[in-house]
Structure formats: C-alpha cells, structure tokens
BAFI-3210 file (N, C-alpha, C; in Angstrom, 3 decimals, decimal comma, padded with zeros to 6 digits):
// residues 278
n [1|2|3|4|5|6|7|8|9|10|11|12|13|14|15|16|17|18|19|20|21|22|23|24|25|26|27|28|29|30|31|32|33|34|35|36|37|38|39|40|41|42|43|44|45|46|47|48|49|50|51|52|53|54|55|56|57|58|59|60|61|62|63|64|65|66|67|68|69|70|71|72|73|74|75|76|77|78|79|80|81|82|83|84|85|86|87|88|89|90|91|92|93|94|95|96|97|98|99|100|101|102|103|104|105|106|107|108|109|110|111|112|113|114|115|116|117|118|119|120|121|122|123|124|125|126|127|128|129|130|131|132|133|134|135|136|137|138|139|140|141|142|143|144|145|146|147|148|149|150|151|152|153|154|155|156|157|158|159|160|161|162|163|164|165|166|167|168|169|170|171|172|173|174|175|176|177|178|179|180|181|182|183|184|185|186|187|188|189|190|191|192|193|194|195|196|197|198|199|200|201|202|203|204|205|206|207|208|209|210|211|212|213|214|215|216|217|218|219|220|221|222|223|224|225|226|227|228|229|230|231|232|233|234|235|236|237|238|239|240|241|242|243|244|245|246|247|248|249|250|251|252|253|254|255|256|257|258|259|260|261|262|263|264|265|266|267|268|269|270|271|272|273|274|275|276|277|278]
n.u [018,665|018,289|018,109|015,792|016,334|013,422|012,063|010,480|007,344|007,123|010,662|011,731|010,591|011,427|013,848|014,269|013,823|015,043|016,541|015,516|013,333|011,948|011,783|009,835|007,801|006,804|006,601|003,696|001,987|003,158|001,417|-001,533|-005,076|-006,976|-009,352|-011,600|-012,602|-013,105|-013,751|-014,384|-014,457|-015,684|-015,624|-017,447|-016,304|-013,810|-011,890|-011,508|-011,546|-010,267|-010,330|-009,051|-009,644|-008,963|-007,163|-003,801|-001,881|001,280|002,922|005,330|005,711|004,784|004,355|005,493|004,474|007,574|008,944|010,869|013,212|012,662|013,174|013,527|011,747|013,482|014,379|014,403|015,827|013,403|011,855|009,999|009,585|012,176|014,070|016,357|019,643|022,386|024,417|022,334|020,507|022,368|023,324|021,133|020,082|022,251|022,193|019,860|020,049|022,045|020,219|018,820|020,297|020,787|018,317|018,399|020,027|019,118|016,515|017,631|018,536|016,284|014,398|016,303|015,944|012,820|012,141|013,139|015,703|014,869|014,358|012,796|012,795|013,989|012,956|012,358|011,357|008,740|008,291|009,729|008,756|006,447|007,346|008,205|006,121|004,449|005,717|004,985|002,135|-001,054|-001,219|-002,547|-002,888|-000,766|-000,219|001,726|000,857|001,527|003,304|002,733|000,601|-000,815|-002,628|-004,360|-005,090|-006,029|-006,318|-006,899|-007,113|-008,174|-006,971|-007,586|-005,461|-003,917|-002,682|-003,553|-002,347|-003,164|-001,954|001,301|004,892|007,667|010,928|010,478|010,633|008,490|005,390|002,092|-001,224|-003,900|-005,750|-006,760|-006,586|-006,765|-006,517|-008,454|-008,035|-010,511|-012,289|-012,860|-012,450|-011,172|-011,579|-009,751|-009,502|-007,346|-006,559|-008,768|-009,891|-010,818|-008,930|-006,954|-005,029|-003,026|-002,674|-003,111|-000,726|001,428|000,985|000,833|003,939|005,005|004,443|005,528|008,247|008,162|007,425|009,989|011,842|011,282|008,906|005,528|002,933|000,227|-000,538|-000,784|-002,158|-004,333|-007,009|-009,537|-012,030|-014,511|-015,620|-016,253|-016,676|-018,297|-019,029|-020,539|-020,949|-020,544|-020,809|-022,133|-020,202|-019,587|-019,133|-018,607|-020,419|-022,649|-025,608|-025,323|-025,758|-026,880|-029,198|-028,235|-027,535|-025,418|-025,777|-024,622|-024,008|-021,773|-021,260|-019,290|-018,963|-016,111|-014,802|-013,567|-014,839|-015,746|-016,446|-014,832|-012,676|-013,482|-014,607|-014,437|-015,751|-015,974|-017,257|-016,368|-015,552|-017,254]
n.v [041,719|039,074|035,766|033,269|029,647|027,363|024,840|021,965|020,485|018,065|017,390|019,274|018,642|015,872|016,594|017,012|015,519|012,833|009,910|007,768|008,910|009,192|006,533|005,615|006,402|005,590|002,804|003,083|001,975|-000,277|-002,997|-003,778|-004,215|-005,829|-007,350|-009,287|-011,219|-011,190|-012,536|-012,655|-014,383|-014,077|-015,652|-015,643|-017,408|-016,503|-016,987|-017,146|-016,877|-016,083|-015,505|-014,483|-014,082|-013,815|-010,954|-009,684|-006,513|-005,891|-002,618|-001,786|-003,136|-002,909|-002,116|001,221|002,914|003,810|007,035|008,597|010,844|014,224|017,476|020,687|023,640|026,855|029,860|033,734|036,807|037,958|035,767|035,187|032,995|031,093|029,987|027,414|026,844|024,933|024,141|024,487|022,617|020,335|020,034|019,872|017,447|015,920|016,310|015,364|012,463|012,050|012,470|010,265|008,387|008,870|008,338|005,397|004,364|005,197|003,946|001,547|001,461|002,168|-000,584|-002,410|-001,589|-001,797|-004,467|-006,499|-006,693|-007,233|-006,682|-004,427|-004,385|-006,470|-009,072|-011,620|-011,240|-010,901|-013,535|-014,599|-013,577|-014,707|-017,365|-017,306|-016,359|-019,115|-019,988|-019,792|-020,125|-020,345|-019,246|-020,906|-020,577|-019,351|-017,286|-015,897|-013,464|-011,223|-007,955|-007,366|-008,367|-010,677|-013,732|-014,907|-017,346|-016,862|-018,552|-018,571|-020,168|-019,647|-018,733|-016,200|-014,882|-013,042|-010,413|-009,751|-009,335|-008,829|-008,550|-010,405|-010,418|-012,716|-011,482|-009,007|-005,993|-004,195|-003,379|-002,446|-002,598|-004,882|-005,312|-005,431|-007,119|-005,822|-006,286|-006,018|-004,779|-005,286|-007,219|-007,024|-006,075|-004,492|-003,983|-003,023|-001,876|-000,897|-000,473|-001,371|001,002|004,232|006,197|007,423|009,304|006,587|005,469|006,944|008,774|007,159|006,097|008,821|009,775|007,316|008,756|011,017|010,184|008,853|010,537|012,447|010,370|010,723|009,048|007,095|007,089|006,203|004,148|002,659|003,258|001,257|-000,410|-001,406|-004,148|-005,293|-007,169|-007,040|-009,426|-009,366|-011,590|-012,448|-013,954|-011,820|-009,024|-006,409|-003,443|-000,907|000,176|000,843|000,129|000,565|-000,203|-001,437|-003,795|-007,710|-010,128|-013,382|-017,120|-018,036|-015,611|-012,177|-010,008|-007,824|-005,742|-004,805|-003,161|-003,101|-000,530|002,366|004,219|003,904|005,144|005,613|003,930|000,452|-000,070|-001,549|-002,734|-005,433|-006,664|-009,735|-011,426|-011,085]
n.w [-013,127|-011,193|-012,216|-011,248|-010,759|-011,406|-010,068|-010,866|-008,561|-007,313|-007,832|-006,310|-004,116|-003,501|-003,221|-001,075|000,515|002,866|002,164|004,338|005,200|003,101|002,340|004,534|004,590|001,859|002,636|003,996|001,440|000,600|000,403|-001,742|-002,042|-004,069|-006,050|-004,293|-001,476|001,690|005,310|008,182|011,466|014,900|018,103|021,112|022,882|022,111|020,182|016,507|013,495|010,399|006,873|003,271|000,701|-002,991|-004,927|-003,957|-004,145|-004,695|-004,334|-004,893|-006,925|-008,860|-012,191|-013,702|-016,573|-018,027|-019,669|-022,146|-022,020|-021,884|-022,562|-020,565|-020,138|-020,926|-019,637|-019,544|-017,901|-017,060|-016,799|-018,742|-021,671|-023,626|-026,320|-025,996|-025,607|-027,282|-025,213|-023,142|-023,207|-023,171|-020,814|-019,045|-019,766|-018,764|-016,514|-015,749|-016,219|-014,028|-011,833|-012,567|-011,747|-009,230|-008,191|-008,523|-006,919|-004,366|-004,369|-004,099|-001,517|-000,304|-000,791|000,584|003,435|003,144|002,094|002,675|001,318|-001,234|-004,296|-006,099|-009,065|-010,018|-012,316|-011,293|-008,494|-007,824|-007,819|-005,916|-003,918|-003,563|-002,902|-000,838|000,694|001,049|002,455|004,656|007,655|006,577|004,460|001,881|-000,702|-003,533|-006,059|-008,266|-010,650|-012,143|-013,051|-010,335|-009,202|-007,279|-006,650|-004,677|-001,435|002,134|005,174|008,417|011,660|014,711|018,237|019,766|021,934|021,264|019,505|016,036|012,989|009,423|006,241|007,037|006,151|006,446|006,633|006,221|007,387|007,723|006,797|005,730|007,281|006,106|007,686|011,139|014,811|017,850|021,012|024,305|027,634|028,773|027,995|025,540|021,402|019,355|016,000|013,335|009,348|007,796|004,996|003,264|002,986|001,903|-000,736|001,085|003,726|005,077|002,837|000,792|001,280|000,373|-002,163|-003,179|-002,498|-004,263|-006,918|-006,736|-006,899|-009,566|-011,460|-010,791|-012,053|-014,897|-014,814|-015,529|-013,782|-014,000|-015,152|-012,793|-010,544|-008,049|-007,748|-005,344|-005,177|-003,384|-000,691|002,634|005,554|008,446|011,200|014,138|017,349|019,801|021,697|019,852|019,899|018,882|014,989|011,910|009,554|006,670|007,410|009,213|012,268|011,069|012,036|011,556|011,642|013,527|015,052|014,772|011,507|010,334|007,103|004,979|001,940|-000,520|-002,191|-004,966|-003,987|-001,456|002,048|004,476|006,160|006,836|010,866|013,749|017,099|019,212|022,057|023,550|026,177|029,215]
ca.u [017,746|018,825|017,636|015,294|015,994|012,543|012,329|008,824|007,357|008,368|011,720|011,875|010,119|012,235|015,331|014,457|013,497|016,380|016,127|014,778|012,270|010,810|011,474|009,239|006,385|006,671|006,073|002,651|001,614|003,504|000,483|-003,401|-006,408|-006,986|-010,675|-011,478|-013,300|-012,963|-014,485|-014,262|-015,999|-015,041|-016,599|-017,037|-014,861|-012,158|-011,724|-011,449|-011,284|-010,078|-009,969|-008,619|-009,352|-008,867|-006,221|-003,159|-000,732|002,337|002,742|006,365|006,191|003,799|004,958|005,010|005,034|008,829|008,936|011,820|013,923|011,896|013,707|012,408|011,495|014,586|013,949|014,938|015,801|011,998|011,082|009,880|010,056|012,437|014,527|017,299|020,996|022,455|024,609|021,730|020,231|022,900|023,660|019,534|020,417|023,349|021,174|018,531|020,484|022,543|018,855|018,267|021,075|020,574|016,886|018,245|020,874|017,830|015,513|018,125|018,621|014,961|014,302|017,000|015,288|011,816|011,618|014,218|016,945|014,159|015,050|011,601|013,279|014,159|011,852|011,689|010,906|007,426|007,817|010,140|007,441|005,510|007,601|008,305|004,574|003,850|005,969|003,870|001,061|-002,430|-000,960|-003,020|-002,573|000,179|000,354|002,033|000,312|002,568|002,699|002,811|-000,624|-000,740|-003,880|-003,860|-006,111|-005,477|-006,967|-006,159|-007,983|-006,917|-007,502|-007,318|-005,108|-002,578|-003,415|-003,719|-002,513|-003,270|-000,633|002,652|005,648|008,832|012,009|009,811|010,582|007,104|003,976|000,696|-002,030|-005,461|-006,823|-005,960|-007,414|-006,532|-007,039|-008,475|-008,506|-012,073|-012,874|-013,397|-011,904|-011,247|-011,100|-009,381|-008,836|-007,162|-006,093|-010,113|-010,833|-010,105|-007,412|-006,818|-004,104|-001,742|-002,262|-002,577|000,863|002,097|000,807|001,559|005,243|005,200|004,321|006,433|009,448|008,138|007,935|011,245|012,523|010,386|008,069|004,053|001,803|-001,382|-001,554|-000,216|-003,307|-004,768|-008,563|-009,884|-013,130|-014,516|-016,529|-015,195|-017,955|-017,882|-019,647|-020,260|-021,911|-020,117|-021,972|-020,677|-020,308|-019,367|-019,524|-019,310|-021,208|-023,983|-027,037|-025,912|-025,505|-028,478|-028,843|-027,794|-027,622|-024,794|-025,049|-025,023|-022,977|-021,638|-020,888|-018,961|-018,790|-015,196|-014,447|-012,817|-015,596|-015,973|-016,060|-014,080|-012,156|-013,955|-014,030|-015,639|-015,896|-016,833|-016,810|-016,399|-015,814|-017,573]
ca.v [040,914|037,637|034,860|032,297|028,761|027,193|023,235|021,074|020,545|017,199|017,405|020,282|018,096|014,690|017,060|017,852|014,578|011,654|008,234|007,441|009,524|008,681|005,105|005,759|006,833|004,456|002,031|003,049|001,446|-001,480|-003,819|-003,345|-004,966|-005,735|-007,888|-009,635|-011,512|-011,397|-012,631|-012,523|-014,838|-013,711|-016,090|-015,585|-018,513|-015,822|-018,172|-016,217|-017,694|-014,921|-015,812|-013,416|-014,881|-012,638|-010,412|-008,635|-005,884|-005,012|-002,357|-001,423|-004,369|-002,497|-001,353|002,222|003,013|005,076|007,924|009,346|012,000|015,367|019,102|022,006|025,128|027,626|031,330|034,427|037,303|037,853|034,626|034,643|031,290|031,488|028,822|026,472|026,901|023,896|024,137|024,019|021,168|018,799|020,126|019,197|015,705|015,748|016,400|014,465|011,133|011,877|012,098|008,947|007,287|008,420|007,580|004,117|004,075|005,718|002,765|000,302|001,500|001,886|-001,921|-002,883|-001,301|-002,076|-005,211|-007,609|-006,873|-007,683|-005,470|-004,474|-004,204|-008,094|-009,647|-012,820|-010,767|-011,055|-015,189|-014,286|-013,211|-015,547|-018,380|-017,062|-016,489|-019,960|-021,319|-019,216|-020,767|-019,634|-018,781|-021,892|-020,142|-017,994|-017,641|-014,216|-013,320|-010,439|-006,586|-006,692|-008,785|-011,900|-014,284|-015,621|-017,951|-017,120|-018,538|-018,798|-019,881|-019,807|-018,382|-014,515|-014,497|-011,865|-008,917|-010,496|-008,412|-009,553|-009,547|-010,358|-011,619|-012,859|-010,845|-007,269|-005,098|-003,014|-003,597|-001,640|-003,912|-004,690|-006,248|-005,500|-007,089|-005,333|-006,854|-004,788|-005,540|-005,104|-008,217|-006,818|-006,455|-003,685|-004,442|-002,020|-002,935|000,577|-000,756|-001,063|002,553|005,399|006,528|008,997|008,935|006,210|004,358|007,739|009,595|006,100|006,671|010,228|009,280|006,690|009,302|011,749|009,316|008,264|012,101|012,868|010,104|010,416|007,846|007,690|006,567|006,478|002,837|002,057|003,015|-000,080|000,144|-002,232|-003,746|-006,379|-007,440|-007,609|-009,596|-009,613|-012,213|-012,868|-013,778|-011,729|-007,626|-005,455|-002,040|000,125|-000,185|002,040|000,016|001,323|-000,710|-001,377|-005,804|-007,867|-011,489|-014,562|-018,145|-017,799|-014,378|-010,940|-010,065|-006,571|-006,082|-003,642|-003,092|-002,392|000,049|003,411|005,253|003,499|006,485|005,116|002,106|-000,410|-000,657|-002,368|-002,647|-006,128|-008,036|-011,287|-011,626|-009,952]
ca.w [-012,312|-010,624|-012,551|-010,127|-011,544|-010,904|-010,361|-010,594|-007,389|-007,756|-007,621|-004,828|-002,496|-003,650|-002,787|000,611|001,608|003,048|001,864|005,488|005,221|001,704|002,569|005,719|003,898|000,930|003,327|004,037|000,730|-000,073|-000,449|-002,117|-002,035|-005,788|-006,156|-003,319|-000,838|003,411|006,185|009,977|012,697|016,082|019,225|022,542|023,370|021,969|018,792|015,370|011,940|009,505|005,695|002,376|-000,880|-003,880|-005,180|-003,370|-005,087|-004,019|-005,126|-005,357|-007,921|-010,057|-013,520|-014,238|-017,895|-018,756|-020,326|-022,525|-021,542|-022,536|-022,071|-019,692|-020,738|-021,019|-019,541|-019,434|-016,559|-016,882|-016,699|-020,527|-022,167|-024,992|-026,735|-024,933|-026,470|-027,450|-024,021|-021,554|-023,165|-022,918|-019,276|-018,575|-020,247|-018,328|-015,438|-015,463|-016,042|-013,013|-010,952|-012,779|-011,177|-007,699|-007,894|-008,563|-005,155|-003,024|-004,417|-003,715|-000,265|000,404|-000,530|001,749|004,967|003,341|001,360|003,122|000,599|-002,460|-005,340|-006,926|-010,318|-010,882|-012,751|-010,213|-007,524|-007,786|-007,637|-004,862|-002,606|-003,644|-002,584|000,844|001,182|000,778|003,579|005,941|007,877|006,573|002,620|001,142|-002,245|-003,768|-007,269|-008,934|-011,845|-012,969|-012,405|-009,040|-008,478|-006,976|-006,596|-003,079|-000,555|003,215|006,060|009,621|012,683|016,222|019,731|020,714|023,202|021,342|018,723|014,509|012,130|008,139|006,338|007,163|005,542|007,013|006,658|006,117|008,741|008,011|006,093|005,859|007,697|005,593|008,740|012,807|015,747|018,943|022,721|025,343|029,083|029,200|027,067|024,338|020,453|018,172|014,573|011,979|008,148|007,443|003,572|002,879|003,521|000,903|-000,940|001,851|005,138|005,030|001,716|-000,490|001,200|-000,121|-003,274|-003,573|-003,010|-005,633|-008,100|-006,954|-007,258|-010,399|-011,940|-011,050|-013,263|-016,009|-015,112|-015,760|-012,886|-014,463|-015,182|-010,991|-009,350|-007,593|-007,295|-004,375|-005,402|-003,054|000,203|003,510|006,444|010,260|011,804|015,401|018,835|020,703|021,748|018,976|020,770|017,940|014,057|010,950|008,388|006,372|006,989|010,743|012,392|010,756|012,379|011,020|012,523|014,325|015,931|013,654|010,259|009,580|005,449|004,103|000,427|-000,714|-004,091|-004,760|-003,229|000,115|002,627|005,754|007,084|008,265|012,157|014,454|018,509|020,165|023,554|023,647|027,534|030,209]
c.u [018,259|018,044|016,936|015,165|014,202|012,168|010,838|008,635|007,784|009,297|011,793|011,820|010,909|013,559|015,763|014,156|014,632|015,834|015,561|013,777|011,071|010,865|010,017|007,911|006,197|005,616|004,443|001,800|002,299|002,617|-000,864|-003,933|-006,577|-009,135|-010,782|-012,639|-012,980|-013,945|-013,300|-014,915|-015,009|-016,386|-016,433|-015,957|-013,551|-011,456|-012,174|-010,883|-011,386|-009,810|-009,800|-008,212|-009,448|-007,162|-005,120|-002,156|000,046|003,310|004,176|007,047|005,521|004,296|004,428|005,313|006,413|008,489|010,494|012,266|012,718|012,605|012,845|012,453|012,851|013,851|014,779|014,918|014,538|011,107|009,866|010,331|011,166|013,518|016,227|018,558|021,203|023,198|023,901|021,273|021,049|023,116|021,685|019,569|021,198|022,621|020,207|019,214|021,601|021,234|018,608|019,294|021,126|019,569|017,265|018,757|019,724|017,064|016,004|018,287|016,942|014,481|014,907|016,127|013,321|011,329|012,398|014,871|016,611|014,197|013,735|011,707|013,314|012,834|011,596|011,680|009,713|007,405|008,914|009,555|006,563|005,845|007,909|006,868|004,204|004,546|005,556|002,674|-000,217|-002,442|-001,389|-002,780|-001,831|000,400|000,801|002,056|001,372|001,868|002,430|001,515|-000,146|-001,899|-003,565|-005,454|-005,555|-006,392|-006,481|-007,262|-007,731|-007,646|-006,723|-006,881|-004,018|-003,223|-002,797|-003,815|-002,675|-002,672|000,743|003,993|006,826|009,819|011,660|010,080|008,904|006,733|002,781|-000,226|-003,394|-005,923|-006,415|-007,103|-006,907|-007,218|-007,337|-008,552|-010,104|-012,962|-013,054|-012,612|-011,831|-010,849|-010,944|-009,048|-008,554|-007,015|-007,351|-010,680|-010,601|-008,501|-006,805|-005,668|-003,192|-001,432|-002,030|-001,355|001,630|002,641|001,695|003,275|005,743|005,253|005,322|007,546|009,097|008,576|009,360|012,212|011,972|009,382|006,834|003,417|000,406|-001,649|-001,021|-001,605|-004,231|-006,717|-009,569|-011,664|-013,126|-015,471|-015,581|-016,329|-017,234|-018,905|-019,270|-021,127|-021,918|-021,657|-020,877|-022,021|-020,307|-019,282|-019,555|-019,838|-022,152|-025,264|-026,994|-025,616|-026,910|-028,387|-029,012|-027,864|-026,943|-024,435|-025,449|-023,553|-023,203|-020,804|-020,205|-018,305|-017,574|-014,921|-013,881|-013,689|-016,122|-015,754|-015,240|-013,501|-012,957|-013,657|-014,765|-015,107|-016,468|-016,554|-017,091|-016,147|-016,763|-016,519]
c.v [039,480|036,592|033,577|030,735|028,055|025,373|022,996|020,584|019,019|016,802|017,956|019,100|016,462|015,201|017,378|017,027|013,602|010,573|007,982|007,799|009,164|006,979|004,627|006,057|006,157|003,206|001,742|002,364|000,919|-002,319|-003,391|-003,947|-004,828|-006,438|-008,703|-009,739|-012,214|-011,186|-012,826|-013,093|-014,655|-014,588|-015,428|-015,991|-018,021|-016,593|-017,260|-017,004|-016,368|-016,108|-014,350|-013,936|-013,842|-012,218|-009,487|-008,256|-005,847|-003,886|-001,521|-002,449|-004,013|-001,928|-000,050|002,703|004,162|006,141|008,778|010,605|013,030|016,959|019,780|023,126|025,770|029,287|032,494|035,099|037,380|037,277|033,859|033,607|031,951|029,644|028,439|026,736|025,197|023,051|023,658|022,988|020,047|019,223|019,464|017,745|015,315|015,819|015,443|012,839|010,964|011,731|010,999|007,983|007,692|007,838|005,876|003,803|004,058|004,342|001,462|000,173|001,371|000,297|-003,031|-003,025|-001,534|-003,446|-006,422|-007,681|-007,108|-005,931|-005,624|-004,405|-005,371|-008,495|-010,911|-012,581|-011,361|-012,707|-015,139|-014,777|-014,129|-017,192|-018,793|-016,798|-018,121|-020,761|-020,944|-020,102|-019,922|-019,304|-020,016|-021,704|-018,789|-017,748|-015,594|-014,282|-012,104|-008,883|-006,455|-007,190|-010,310|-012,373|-015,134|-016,422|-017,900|-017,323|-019,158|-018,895|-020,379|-018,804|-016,480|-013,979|-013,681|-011,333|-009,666|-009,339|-009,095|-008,059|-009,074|-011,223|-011,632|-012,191|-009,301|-007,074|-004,387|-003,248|-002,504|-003,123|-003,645|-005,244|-006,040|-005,726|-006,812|-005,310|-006,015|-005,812|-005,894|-006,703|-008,178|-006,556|-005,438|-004,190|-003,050|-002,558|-001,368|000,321|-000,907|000,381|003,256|005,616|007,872|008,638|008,335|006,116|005,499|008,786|008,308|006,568|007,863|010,495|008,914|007,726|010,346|011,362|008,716|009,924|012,349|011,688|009,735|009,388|008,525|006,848|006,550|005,176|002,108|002,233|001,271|000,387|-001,275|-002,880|-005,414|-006,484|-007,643|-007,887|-009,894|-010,438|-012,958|-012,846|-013,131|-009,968|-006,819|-004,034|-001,193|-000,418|000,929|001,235|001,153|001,058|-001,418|-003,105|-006,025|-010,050|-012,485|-015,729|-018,306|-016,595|-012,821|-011,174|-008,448|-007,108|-004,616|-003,772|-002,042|-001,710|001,565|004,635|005,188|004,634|006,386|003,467|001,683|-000,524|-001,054|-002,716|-003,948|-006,729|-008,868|-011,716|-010,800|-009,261]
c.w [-012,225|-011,131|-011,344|-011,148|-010,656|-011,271|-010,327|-009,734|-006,771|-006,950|-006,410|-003,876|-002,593|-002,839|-001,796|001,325|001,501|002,677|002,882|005,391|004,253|001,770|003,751|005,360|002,668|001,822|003,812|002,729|000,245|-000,690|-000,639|-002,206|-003,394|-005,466|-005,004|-002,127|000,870|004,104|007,371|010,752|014,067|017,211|019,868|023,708|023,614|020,816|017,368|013,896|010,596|007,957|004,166|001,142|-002,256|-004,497|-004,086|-004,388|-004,659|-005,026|-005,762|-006,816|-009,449|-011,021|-013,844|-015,770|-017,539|-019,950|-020,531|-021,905|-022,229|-021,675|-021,681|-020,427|-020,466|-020,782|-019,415|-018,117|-016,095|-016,854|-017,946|-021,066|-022,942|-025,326|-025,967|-025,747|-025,949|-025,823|-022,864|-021,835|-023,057|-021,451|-018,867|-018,825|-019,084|-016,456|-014,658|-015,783|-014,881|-012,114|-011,259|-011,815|-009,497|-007,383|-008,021|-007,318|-004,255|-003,343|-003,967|-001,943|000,522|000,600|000,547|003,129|004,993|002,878|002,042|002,228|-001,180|-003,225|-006,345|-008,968|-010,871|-010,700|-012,029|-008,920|-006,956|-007,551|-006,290|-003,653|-002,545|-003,364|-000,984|001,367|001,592|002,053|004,557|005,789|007,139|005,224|001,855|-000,574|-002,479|-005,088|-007,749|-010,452|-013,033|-012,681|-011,316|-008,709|-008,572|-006,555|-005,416|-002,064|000,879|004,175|007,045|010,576|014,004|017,613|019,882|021,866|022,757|020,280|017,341|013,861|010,660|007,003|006,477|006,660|006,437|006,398|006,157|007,288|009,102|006,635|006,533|005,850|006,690|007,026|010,392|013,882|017,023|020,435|023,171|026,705|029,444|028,698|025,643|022,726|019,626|016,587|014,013|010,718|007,408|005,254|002,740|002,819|001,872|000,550|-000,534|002,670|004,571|003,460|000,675|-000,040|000,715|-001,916|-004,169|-003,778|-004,066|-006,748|-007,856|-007,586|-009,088|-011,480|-012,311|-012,142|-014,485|-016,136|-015,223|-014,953|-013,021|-014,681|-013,812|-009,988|-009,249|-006,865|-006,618|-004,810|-004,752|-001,708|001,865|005,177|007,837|010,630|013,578|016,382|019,708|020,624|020,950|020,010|019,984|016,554|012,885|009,660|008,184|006,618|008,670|010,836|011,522|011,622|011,538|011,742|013,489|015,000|014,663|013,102|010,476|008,051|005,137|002,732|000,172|-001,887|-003,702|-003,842|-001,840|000,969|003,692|005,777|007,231|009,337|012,824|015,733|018,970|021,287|023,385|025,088|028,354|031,351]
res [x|x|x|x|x|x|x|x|x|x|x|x|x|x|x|x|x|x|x|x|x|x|x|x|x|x|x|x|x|x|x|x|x|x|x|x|x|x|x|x|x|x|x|x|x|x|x|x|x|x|x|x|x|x|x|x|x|x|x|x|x|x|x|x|x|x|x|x|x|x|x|x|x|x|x|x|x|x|x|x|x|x|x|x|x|x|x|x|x|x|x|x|x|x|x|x|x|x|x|x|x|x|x|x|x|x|x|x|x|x|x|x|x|x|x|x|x|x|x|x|x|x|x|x|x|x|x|x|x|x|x|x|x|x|x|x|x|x|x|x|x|x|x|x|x|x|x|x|x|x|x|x|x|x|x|x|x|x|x|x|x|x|x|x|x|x|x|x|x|x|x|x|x|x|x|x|x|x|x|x|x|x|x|x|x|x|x|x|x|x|x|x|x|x|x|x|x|x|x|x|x|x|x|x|x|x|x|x|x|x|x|x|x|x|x|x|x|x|x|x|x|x|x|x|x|x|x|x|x|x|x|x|x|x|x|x|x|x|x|x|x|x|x|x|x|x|x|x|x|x|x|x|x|x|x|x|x|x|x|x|x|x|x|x|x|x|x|x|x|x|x|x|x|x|x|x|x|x]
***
C-alpha cells in the first residue's frame, strides 16, 4: 500500500498559494481599529470635518509569540502512528528550517509590494511609520507605542468635491480603508467604514492568512488578534437616505447624529446614505 504523506492544512494551502497572491490578501488587514473615538459632520455646503482619535494597529507589526521547532507524527502504510527513526526526524528539522527560510524571502517580497520596502521585522519600523505619518496633513498625533499599536490624533476638514478615504500613508501602494466617502451624481454621499464591521470579509481573510503564515513557521497567533472597541458618530444636516444603525438618526442642534457602537460583536459595517445637494 502506497504510503499518503499527509501535510497540515496549513501548509497545503501556503503551498499552493504565490507570493502575489498571499501578499494580495494580507493586504486586506494591514491596519485595526484598537480603542477609539470617530466622528463625521457632513454639510450641505459639501464641507466635511472627519476626526480619529484613539488607537491604530498595524498589524503586520504585531508580535506573534515563536514557537520551537516540534516533530510530526511518523506513520505507517496504514496510517498508524508509530515512532519517527532517527532519519526522518532530522530530515523534518531539515525541513522545516528550509520553510523557515522561504517564509522569510516570501515576507520580504510581500513588504516590498505592500509596505513601501518597510521590513515588518526591524524593530524601528514601527517609529518608521510613525514618522512618515506625521508629515501628512491631518496626523496631529503619532506616537508608536510598541507591538504594532500606535496612539494617534487625526483630523481633517475640507470640501467634498472628490471621494475621502481614512487612512492613507504615502509610499503604500494598498491599505484597508476604516472610513470611505463616495460621490454620487445625484448629490448625494455614501459612507462605508468597512474596518468597523466584524471580523468577517476583508479584515478576517487578512487575518486568517496571518495565521496561516504564522502556523507554517511555528508561530502562535493567539496574542495578534486586535479587538476594536470604540464609537464611531455621523452628524449632519444633510437627508440621510439610508442607514444601518441600531436606534435609527436622533436630532441634535445641528441636524441628526447616527452612533454606532464599535466591539467584537458589532454585526455589520457601518454605512450610511446622504444628500447634501438636491
């Protein structure tokens, strides 16, 4: 009987995907909403004052605990455990520190095409980012705390005559947006803040990556999850058309507030529909 070697799913699916590919889907979760407090005032005028005070992760910066080498099971034709000869274990050693060293090429190449050339490994990475943040307009505060969180103040306010995504850094090719405001001909404004929603779609095939990639080289992703806990308000004069809060606009002095309460159990994105012209 033909022996079936049998890999951890893991690996399989690391082995069948191209650096492009797993770079391509990394990408969907580079940065997280850590604690955190956003607002939104959208006029009529077409005048929008966005602010994002709180925590952001990034989270290719995030430390996953290592984990020692550890040997696979050894089987027979019948797929019966039994014990490893001294042979296959150094070939599994021998193994698994060659995967270690492509996983490092693939990570170096992914950073290339995702990070602007930033190598999530050096330890002044993280003040890196945080120095090129700061010569952007609207980054009032940048400080990097460590582990891949940074304590930040952003606020921007300006005229709606082109589509505001939050955030963006200079020399990234591609980011995952917490925040998108999208023109229509009609007058009117779609808001999305896809990075508020669940850990579903983009941000958890991000995720799910991460851990795969972490697996295959012995890493432990259990202290990497990023758990969003925070507020995020819409305020405005304009006619909101659509809306998935929970409790619906309520009025205020200037116009109505939608609220949505951000944490791991939030059930959807925030989105939201308004005109501001006729």
């Amino acid at each position: 009987m033909k022996r079936i070697e049998r890999r951890p799913l893991g690996r399989r699916l690391l082995a069948g995907l191209g650096v492009t590919a797993l770079a391509l889907l990394a990408a969907a979760c580079i940065f997280a909403p850590g604690k955190f407090a956003s607002t939104l005032d959208l006029r009529k005028n077409r005048t929008f004052t966005f602010r994002y005070a709180g925590e952001i992760v990034m989270v290719p910066l995030k430390a996953s605990k290592p984990k020692p080498y550890e040997p696979e099971a050894c089987h027979d034709e019948d797929y019966d455990e039994r014990p490893c000869t001294d042979e296959e274990l150094a070939k599994q050693k021998t193994d698994w520190e060659a995967s270690n060293e492509r996983k490092k090429k693939s990570d170096a190449e992914a950073s290339q095409m995702l990070l602007g050339g930033l190598d999530p490994s050096d330890p002044k990475a993280g003040e890196q980012i945080a120095e090129k943040l700061r010569r952007q307009v609207g980054w009032n505060k940048v400080d990097y705390v460590g582990d891949g969180k940074f304590d930040v103040d952003f606020a921007m306010t300006g005229r709606l005559d082109h589509d505001f995504t939050f955030p963006t850094i200079e020399g990234f090719a591609m980011n995952n947006a917490f925040v998108q405001l999208s023109l229509r001909r009609d007058g009117s404004v779609r808001l999305d803040a896809p990075a508020f929603g669940p850990q579903g779609g983009a941000a958890g095939m991000g995720a799910m990556m991460s851990g795969l990639a972490a697996n295959d080289k012995g890493g432990d992703t259990s202290e990497s999850t990023v758990d969003a806990d925070g507020t995020f308000t819409l305020t405005t004069d304009g006619e909101i058309l659509a809306n998935n809060t929970d409790e619906g606009p309520v009025s205020v002095p200037n116009g109505k507030a939608m609220v949505w309460k951000i944490n791991p159990r939030t059930p959807a994105a925030p989105t939201a529909l308004v005109r501001l012209t006729p």
